[in-house]
DOROMI-497254 format. One record per residue (C-alpha): residue in three letters; y, z, x. Coordinates in steps of 0.1 Angstrom, whole numbers, plus 5000, padded with zeros to 4 digits. Each point is the difference from the previous one (the first is absolute). Example, Ala and Ser with C-alpha at 12.3 -4.5 7.8 and 13.67 -1.06 7.14 Angstrom:
<sites>
Ala495550785123;Ser503449935014;
</sites>
This chain:
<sites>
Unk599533488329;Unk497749725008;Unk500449965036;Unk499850415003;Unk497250225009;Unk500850234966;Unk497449924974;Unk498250374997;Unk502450244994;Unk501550244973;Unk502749994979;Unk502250314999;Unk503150044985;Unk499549854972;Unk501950114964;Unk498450284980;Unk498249814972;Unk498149815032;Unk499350255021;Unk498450224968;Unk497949644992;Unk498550025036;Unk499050365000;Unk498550034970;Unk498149655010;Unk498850195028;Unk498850294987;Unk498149754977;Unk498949855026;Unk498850315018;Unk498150124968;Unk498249624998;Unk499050015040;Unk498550364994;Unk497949884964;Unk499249635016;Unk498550205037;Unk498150254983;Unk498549774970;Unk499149705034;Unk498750315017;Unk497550044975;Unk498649634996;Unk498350005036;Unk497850274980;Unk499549694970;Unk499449715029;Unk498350175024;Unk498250334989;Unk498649914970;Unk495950094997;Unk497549745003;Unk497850184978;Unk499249894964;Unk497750104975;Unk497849894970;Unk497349775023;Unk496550054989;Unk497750125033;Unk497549695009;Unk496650085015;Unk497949815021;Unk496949864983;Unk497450125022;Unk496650104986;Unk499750285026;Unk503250155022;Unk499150025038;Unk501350374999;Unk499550324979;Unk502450205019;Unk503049925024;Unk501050245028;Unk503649945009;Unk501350165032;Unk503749995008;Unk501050145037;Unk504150054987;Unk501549855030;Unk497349895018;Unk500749725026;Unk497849735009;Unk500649965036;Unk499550385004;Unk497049954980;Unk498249685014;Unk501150085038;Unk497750245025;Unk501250265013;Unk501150045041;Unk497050075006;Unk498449684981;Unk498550164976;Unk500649914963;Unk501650274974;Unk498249944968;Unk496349905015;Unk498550054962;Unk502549714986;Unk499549825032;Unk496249964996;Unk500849934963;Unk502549725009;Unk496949875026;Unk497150024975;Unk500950084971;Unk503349884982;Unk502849794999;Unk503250115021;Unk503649885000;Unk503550094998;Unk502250054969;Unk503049914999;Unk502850234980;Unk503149884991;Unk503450235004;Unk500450274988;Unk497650115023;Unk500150354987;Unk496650214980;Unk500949974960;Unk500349585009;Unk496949975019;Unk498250204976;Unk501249784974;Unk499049675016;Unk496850105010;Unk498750184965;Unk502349814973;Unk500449685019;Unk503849954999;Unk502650065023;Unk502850215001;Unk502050004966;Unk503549945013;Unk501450214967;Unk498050315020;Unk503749995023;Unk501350224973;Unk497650275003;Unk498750045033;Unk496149965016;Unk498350274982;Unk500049894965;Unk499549614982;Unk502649924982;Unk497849864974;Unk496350034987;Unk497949725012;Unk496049975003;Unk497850035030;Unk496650025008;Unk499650374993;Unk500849904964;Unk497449704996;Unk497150275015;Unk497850234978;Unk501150265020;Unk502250105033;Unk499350275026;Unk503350065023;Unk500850265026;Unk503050015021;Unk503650024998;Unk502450184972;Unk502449715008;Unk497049684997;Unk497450144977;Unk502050094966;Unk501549665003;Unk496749844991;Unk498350304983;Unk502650254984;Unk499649784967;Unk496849865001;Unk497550164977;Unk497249875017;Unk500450125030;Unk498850365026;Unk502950065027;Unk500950285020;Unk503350035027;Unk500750225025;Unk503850205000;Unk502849865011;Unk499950275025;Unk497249845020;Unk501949775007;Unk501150175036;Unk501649745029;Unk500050345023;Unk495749984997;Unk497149735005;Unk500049814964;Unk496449905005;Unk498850314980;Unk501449814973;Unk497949764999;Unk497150245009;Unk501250194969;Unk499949624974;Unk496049995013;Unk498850354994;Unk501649954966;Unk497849694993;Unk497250135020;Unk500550354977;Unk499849744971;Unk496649875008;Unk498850365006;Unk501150104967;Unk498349734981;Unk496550145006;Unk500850284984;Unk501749864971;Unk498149764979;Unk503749834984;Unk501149955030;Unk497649835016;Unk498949764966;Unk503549915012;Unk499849935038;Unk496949764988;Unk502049794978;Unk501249655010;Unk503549895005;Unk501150325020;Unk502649995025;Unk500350265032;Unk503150065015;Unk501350195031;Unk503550045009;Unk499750065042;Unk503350085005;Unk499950185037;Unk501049675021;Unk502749964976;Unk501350355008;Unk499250035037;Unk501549665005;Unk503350174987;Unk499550305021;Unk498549875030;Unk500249615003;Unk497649744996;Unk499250045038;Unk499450325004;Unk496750205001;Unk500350174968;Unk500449684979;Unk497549805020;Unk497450314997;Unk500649974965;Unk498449664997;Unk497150125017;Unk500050264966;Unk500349784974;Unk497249755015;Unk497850295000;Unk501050094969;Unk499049654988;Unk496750045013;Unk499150354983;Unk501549834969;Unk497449715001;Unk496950225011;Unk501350234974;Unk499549724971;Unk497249835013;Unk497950304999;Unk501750094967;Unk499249694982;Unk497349795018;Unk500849694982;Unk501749775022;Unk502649934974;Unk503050195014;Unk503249755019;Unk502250215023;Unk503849905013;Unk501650115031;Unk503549945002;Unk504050155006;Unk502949954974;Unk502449935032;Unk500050085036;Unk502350165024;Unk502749885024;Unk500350135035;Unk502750274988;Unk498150154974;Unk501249844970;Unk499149714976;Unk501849844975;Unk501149675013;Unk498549655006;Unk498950065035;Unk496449885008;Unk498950385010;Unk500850114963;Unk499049674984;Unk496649965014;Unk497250264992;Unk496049985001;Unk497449874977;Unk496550075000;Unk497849954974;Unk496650024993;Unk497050084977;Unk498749894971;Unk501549614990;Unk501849995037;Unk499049725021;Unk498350095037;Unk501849875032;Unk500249675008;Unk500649855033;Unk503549875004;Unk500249644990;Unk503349715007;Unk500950054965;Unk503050164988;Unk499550395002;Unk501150114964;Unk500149894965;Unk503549875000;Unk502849975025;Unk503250154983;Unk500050355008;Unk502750244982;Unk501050175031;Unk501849675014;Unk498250025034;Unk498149755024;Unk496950004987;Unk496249905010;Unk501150125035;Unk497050035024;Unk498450374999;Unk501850165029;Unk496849995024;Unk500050375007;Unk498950084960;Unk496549865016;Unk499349804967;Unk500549635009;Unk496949914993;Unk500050114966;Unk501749854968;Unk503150174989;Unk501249964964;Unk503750104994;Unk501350054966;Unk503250124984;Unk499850394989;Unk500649894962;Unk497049775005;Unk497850305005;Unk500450114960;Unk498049694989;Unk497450065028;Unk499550364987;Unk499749864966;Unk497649745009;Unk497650195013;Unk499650234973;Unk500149714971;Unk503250144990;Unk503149824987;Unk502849985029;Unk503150214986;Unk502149854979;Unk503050015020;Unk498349885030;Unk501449705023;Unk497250045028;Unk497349705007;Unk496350095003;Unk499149955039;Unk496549804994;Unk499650055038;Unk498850404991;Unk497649944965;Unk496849935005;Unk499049804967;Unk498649644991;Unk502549694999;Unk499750064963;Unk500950354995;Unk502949955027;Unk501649744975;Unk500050264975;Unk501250235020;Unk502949775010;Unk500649884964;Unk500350334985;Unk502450095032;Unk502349684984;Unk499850064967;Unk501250355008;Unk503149885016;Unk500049734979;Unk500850244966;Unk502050175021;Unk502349635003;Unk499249934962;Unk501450354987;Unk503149995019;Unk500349654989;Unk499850114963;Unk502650325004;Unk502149745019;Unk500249714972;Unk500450294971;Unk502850065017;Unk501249665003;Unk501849794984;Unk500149725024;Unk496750065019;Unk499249875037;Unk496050035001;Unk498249955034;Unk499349625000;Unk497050065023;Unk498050204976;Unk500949804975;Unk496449934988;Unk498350285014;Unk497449974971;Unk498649705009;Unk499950125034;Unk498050284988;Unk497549794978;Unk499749775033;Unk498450295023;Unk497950144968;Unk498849624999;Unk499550025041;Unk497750314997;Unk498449894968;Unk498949705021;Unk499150185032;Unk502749845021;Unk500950315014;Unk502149885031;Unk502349814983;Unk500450284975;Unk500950295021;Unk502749705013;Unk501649994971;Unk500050404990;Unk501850065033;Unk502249734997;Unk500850144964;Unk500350385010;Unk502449945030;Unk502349734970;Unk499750324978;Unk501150245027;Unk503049755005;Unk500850004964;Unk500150385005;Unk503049975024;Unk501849764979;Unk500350234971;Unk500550285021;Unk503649825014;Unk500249814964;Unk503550164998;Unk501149975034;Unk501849705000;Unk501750054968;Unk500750385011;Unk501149915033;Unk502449724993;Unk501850224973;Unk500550305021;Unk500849785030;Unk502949844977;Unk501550314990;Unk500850125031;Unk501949655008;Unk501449994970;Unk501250395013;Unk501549875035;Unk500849734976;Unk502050214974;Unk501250255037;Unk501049725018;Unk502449904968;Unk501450294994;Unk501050045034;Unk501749685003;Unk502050044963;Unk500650405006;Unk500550025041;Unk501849655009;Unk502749824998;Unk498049744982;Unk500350114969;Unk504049945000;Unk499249675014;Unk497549894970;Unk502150154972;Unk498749834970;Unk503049864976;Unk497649964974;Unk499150425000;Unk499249974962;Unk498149645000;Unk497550225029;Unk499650334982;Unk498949744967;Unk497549785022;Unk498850405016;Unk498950144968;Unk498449664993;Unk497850035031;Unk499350394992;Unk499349934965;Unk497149745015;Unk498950295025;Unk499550254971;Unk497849694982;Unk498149965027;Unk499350335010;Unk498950054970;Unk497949684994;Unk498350115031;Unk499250354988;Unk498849884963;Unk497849775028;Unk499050365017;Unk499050194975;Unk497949724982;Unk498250045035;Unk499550344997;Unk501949995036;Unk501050385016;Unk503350134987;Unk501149985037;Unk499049564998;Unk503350034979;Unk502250225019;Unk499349765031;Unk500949694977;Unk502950124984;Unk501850135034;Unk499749695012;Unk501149794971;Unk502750234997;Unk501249935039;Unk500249624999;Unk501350044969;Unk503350195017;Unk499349715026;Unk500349744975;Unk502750134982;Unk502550015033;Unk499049625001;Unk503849945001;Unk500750175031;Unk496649855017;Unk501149664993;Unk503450065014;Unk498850165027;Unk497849715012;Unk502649784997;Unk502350245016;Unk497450035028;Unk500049564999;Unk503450005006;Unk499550205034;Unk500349945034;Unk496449935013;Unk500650285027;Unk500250304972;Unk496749834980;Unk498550025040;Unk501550365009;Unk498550114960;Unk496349835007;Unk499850185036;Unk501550324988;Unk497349954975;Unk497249935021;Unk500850305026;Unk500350234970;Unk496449854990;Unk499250095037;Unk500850315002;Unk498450094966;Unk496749855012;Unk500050205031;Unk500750334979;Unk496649904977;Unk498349975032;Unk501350335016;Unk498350194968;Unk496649955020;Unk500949965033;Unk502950275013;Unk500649845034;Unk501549744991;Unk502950214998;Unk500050075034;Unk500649615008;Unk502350004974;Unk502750265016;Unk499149885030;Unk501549664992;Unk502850144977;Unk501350205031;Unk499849715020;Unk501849744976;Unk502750324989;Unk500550055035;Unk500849675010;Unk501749884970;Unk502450285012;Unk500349955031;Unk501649694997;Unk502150154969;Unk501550295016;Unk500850175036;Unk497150095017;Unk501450325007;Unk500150104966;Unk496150125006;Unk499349914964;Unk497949705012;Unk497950255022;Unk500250254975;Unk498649784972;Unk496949875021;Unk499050325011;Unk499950134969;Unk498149754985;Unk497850005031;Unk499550374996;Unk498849984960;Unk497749725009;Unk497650215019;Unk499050264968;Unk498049694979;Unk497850015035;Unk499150334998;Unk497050114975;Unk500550084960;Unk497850305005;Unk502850215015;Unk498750295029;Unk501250325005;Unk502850015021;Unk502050324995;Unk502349945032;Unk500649704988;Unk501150104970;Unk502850305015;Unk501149735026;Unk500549784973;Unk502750254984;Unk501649995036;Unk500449634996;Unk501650014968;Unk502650245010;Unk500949795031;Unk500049724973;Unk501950154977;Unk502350175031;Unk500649625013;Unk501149844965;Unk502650334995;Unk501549905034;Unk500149644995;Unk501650064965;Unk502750285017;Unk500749735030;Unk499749654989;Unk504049984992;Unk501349715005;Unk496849785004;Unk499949734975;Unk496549964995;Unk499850384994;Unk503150074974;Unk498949884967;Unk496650235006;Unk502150375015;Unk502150184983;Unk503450005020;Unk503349904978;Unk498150104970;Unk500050384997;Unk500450315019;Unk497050105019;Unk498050274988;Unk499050325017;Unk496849935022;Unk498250294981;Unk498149804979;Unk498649765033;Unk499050295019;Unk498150184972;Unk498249704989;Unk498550005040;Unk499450374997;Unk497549924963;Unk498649705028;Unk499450245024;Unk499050304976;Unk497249754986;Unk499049895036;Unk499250385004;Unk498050084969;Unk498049675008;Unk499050185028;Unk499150324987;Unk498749854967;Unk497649825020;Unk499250285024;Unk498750224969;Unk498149734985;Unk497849915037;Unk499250344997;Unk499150054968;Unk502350264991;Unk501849954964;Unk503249804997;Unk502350364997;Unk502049994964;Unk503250065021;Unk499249705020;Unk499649744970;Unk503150154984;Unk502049935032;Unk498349634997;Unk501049984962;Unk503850095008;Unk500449775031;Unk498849734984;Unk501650044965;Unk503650135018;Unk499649725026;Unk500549724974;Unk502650174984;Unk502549955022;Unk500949595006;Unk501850034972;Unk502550235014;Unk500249825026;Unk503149705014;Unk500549734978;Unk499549735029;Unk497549734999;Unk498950145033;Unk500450374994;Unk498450014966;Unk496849805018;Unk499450215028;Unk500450324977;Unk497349884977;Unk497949935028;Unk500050335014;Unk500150114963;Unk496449864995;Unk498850075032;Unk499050395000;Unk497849894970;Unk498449735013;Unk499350195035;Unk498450314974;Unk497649724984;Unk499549805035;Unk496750065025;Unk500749765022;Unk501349655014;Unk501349964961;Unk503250245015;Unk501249785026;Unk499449704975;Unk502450194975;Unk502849975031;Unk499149635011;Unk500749874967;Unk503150185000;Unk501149835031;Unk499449624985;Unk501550114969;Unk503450065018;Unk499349715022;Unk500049774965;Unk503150134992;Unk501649955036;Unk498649624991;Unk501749984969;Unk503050145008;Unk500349765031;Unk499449734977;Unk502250114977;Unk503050065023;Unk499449625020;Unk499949804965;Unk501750154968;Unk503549945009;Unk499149625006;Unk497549954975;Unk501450164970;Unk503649775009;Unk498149705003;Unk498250064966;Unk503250114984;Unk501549625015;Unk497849814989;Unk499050114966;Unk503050164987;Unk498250334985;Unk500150345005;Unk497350185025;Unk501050364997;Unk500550174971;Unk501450294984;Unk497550285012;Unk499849875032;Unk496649784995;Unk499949655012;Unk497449684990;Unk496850045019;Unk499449705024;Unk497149815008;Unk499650175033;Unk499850304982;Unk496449964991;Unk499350185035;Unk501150354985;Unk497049984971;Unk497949835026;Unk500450285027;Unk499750284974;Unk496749884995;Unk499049995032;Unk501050395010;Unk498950134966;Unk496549835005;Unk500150145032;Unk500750364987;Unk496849954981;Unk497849885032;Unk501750205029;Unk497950285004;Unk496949884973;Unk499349794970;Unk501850094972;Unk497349794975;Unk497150295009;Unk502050395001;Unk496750085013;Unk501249885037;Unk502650284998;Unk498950285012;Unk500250334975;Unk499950215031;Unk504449924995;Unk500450204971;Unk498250315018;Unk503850165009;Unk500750064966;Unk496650094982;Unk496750045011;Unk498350134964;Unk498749704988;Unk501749884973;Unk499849594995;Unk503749934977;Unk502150175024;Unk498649895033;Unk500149634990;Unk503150044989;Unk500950105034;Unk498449715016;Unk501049784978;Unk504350125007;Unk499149995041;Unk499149624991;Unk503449954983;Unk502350165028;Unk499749685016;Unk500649764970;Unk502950244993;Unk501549955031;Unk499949634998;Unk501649974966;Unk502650195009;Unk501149795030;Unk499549704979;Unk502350164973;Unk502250075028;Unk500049625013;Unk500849884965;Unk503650225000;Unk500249875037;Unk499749634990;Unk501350054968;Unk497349914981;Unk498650064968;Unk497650255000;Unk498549884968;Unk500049675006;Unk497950065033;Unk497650224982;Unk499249694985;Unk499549775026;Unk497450285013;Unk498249974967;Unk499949634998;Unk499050005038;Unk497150284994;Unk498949814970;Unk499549685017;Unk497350295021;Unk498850064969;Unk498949664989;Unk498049975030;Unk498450375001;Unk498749884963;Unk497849725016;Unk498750255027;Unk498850254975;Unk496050015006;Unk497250104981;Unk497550005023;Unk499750185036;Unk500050315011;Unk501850284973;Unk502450055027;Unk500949605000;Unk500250004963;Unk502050324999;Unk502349895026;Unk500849644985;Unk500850174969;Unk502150265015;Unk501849745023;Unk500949814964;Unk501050324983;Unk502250095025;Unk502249695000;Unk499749974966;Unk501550384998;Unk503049935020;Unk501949934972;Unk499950364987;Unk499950155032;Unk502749855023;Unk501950084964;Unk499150325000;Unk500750085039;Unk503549784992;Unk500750304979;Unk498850265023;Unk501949905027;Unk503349914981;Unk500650365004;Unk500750005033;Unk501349665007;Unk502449964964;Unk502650195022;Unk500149795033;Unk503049815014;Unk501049755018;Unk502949965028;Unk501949704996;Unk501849815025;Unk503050104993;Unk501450375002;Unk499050074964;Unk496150094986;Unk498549884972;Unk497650114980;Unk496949794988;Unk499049944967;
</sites>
């Protein structure tokens, strides 16, 4: 055995007792993989999803004798961005000429900068409550915070809002202090200008003002102190989905709300006559050149500020010092950038800030305490206050972050029973009582030093707890799923090779002692570590992750026998098998790595059967006859796939396409029935056809599987038809779609019994209901796959038929042990690694052909139209979701096939797939993000959820398909058949 390629493989044949042992390990086993996936599923939800929001702090105020502020006007243009607002027109002139002047004479201007999500409950969030987005939100969508957290609205006396059902309630549905108003949802109209939205949030506020002189309450009120204005503009938002950022609609729409900014200050100025009202201009995101926002891009990420009024600094003449109060910016772009020359404001001082940092700013000015919850820094480049005032306003910024730091410190250490604190902050106190001392002696410079130097410690502090868990969390998920390929890889090698007759242990009894030792010790520990748990007051799901993976190395541990002798086994080797094991290893890794990397980036498939044709092609060139065609065949095919992961995931309308499509497949399906009928007495054809093994059946079956092809070719047509003319789908029509499809995949299983035969019936099978759901390229795809997967079983059956003879004699010489068994099953070899390896490959390619599997949203619904258009959500994914499968169907069952060819174990392969996906796995649970766009987030977790689900749903379609492939059989060499187990 040592100098043999034959460490993977199954044992078969084995007596009763043994066999009985290694099924009902399996099934174990199966049961584990399903409970360990779904339990490791839920920790990126514990490690990276958890809120950053605590509560208990105590508000701090700013001590100022006298707020610069009574009032504070904030303006949000929802989607608003700030080329399209700083920029002139073609003709030169300037779109918002009110905020221009103010940005001249006036105020302070800048840009904020929003971090992804990019999307309107986030940047609402960030610019009112001063946090960013709460990455436990990813289990509810946008429109609602997952949890309650503070904000500016909260801190004021009271809060006037108009605008948006989806933005206002948010802030206001819950606040008792507060007057809001929303339009319907119905407004909200892409088919019309949106800019009467915005019209409609003024004359709200404007009908507000109006009202007040006629009712004494409500005006007492408009005259208090601490109020807060705020209007929702939502029409750029809306137009810029409708329209574009570029076009007339959305850039009119600037000119709207910069004029509504103007009535909105002449409005309040005549109103109160006091000077002491602060206004804000400014966007939650922006909008990228398609319409859409969401991601990190700088046309989402950067949005206008303009602020003026009462405490806001005038214009200053730009100056060689550094343009903003601080250089780390949360959207992760180059910043302090020259302004682009065309803005015509290079003259003029321009203060960026992050979007959080506008919170405290709002807060400042009114003498209010910033919001609990808030991470922003107060920009001192927009307040207009003393030096001494400005270091109160700074220190009461820290110490609001700083309680922050202090309470999750507290909830943190109650938890803990060995407690990391943050060194750093270590004796925050005294830093405290040094800046007091600073003030108390005037030296106000080196004060306002320190408190920033303290805030941004205290904001670092903040991240620390927030990934306090991390490490541990991540390193014990990241050792259960070893100690899974771990506990996989061992139970192929004792249940699947010949290796476990070559370590039989004479001491069986001395090992099962020392086992029950080592899970005696497991049991202790786990439960010494949940005793640890639950003194923490940990989640019950801290212990599930724990014990799983105590459990695992305790299997691990507890085959310590078999390890040992294994290593030395492996010591004992030629140095050429350790080699041909570290590169078989390091391809497998390869290939692996390239499938993570295909889950964002679908072309690399197309260089990937690009090069598999050419290698296929030429390693059989040189193996067998040229004339054989298989060569050709094989690279063409491959060739042919490789073009579909070029063509776009948003599929088109192609309804020629589509009927041609059933053409091809009956040619297809035409050309394997001949090869199958006329490949007698050509080698590399006979284990595959079905001659010598049973009497041909009647053709009946072939030609009415081509007549459901070409029936459903024809009602794809006529379905269609009705639809583009809006006539209903007839109930005749959809019944004749119901049968096809249902009768069409009915019939394999009457079908020949030869590997071949059984193949191209399924394929045909499958094919009238895939045409029925298919709109267009995604038809031909369904026959290109077909094509490579018979041109992977031409390969293997090539290989098989130029090596078994000589390798299986050569093993049999030189170790002495049997290498087939009763039922027909032989050891896997080394080589045979390929078969998992290029399972994965065509199933992951099943799932990125025609779109991307991790968002159903880039499969078009318009597929499920030929067999119900009444709306009705269950039923129409379900179809969807059964057009994905066809392909993954199709593949399992050649791979099922390929196992009887090779003699294989199924099982034992099933396996290998799992161990090979969850070395995927691993890696997707690093990529998992928390921040970026919602579709980055919900795509890393999707891509991780999917892997991780392979071991339940390759199961599952195992099942499925074992219907149609448990009856196969395979021609031997001889004149007699045999069937596979």
């Amino acid at each position: 055995m040592r100098g043999s390629d034959g460490i993977l493989g199954m044992k078969g044949g084995e007596r009763n007792s043994s066999e009985k042992w290694v099924k009902r390990r399996e099934r174990w086993l199966v049961i584990l993989g399903i409970v360990l996936h779904a339990v490791y599923m839920l920790s990126i939800f514990d490690i990276y999803f958890k809120t950053p929001i605590v509560h208990g702090m105590h508000p701090v105020k700013p001590r100022f004798k006298d707020p610069p502020a009574k009032r504070l006007v904030l303006l949000v243009a929802d989607g608003l961005r700030a080329d399209k607002f700083f920029e002139p027109d073609s003709e030169g002139n300037h779109r918002a000429p009110f905020l221009r002047n103010i940005i001249k004479n006036r105020g302070r201007w800048g840009v904020s900068h929003a971090r992804p999500p990019t999307e309107s409950r986030p940047g609402h969030v960030s610019i009112i409550a001063g946090f960013y987005e709460d990455p436990s939100a990813v289990t509810k969508g946008w429109k609602a915070n997952p949890v309650e957290f503070d904000s500016v609205f909260n801190q004021s006396r009271h809060t006037f809002a108009y605008g948006s059902p989806d933005i206002v309630p948010i802030f206001c549905g819950a606040l008792p202090h507060s007057t809001w108003k929303t339009y319907p949802h119905e407004f909200e109209d892409f088919a019309t200008d949106a800019s009467f939205l915005d019209e409609w949030s003024f004359d709200q506020f404007q009908s507000l003002l109006n009202r007040s002189t006629q009712d004494p309450e409500l005006k007492e009120l408009l005259l208090q102190d601490n109020l807060v204005i705020f209007l929702h503009l939502l029409g750029c938002d809306s137009n810029g989905h409708a329209h574009r950022p570029f076009s007339s609609i959305y850039l009119n729409n600037v000119k709207v709300v910069d004029h509504i900014a103007e009535r909105v200050y002449s409005l309040l100025e005549n109103y109160y006559k006091d000077n002491r009202t602060s206004y804000i201009f400014t966007a939650d995101h922006g909008m990228s050149d398609k319409g859409s926002h969401g991601d990190g891009h700088p046309s989402n990420t950067d949005t206008p500020l303009v602020v003026w009024g009462a405490g806001v600094k005038y214009p200053k003449p730009i100056s060689s010092s550094n343009n903003s109060d601080h250089g780390v910016f949360v959207d992760e772009h180059a910043h302090d950038m020259p302004t682009p020359v065309d803005w015509g404001l290079n003259g003029i001082e321009r203060v960026d800030v992050n979007q959080a940092d506008i919170a405290p700013l709002m807060s400042t000015l009114l003498g209010l305490p910033c919001p609990v919850n808030s991470v922003g820094n107060l920009p001192l480049g927009y307040v207009d206050m003393i030096e001494a005032e400005e270091v109160e306003a700074v220190l009461a910024n820290t110490k609001q972050i700083l309680n922050q730091f202090l309470c999750k410190s507290k909830i943190k250490q109650s938890n803990s029973l060995y407690f990391k604190p943050f060194k750093l902050l270590a004796h925050h106190s005294a830093a405290l009582e040094h800046i007091e001392y600073l003030i108390s002696i005037r030296d106000y410079g080196s004060a306002m030093m320190l408190a920033q130097n303290l805030r941004t410690l205290a904001l670092k502090g903040l991240q620390y707890f927030q990934t306090y868990d991390w490490l541990m969390l991540m390193t014990v998920i990241t050792l259960g799923y070893i100690g899974w390929i771990i506990c996989l890889l061992l139970h192929i090698l004792q249940s699947y090779t010949s290796l476990a007759d070559v370590f039989k242990n004479p001491h069986d009894a001395w090992q099962r002692n020392n086992k029950t030792k080592v899970y005696l010790f497991g049991c202790l520990l786990t439960g010494a570590i949940s005793v640890l748990l639950f003194m923490e007051n940990s989640p019950p799901l801290y212990h599930a992750y724990f014990s799983m993976t105590v459990f695992l190395w305790t299997q691990i541990v507890g085959e310590y026998q078999f390890i040992k002798t294994l290593c030395r086994w492996l010591s004992w080797g030629k140095y050429n098998y350790i080699i041909k094991i570290l590169a078989a290893s390091a391809v497998s890794i390869f290939i692996l790595e390239f499938l993570v990397n295909s889950f964002t980036e679908r072309k690399l498939y197309t260089w990937c059967f690009f090069i598999m044709g050419i290698i296929a092609a030429f390693y059989l060139f040189h193996a067998i006859p040229w004339r054989s065609g298989i060569p050709i065949y094989v690279c063409c095919a491959c060739w042919f796939l490789s073009v579909f992961t070029l063509m776009p995931a948003d599929i088109p309308d192609n309804n020629g396409l589509v009927i041609a499509s059933g053409a091809i497949i009956v040619i297809i399906g035409a050309a394997a029935r001949w090869l199958d009928q006329h490949s007698e007495g050509n080698k590399y054809w006979l284990r595959i056809c079905y001659h010598k093994m049973e009497k041909p059946r009647s053709p009946v079956l072939f030609f009415l599987q081509v007549l459901l092809v070409g029936l459903s070719s024809a009602m794809v047509s006529i379905s269609t038809s009705h639809r583009k003319e809006k006539q209903e789908l007839h109930a005749i029509h959809q019944l004749i779609n119901w049968s096809i499809a249902g009768f069409s995949m009915v019939l394999p299983l009457f079908s020949e019994k030869s590997l071949l035969s059984r193949l191209t019936s399924i394929f045909l099978g499958f094919a009238p209901t895939f045409l029925l759901l298919s709109i267009g390229y995604e038809a031909v795809f369904y026959g290109a796959l077909a094509l490579v997967l018979v041109a992977w079983i031409l390969f293997e059956n090539t290989i098989l038929h130029l090596t078994k003879v000589a390798k299986l004699s050569a093993s049999m010489k030189r170790t002495g042990e049997k290498t087939m068994l009763e039922n027909d099953v032989r050891y896997l070899q080394l080589s045979d690694v390929r078969i998992p390896l290029i399972f994965l490959i065509l199933f992951n390619v099943a799932f990125f052909g025609t779109g991307n599997f991790a968002s159903i949203a880039s499969f078009e619904i318009s597929s499920v139209y030929r067999f119900i258009t009444v709306f009705s959500p269950f039923l129409m994914a379900t179809l969807l979701i059964f057009k994905l499968f066809i392909p993954f169907m199709l593949v399992i069952c050649v791979f099922s096939a390929i196992t009887k060819l090779l003699q294989v174990p199924r099982v034992g392969c099933y396996f290998l797939v799992i161990l090979f996906s969850d070395v995927m796995t691993i890696h997707f649970f690093f990529l998992v993000r928390n921040t970026g766009s919602w579709m980055e987030i919900g795509n890393s977790i999707s891509h991780f959820g999917i892997v991780s689900a392979q071991v339940v749903f390759v199961l599952l379609l195992f099942a499925l398909t074992n219907t149609y492939t448990k009856d196969i059989q395979i021609g031997s060499a001889g004149s007699s058949s045999q069937k596979a187990a």
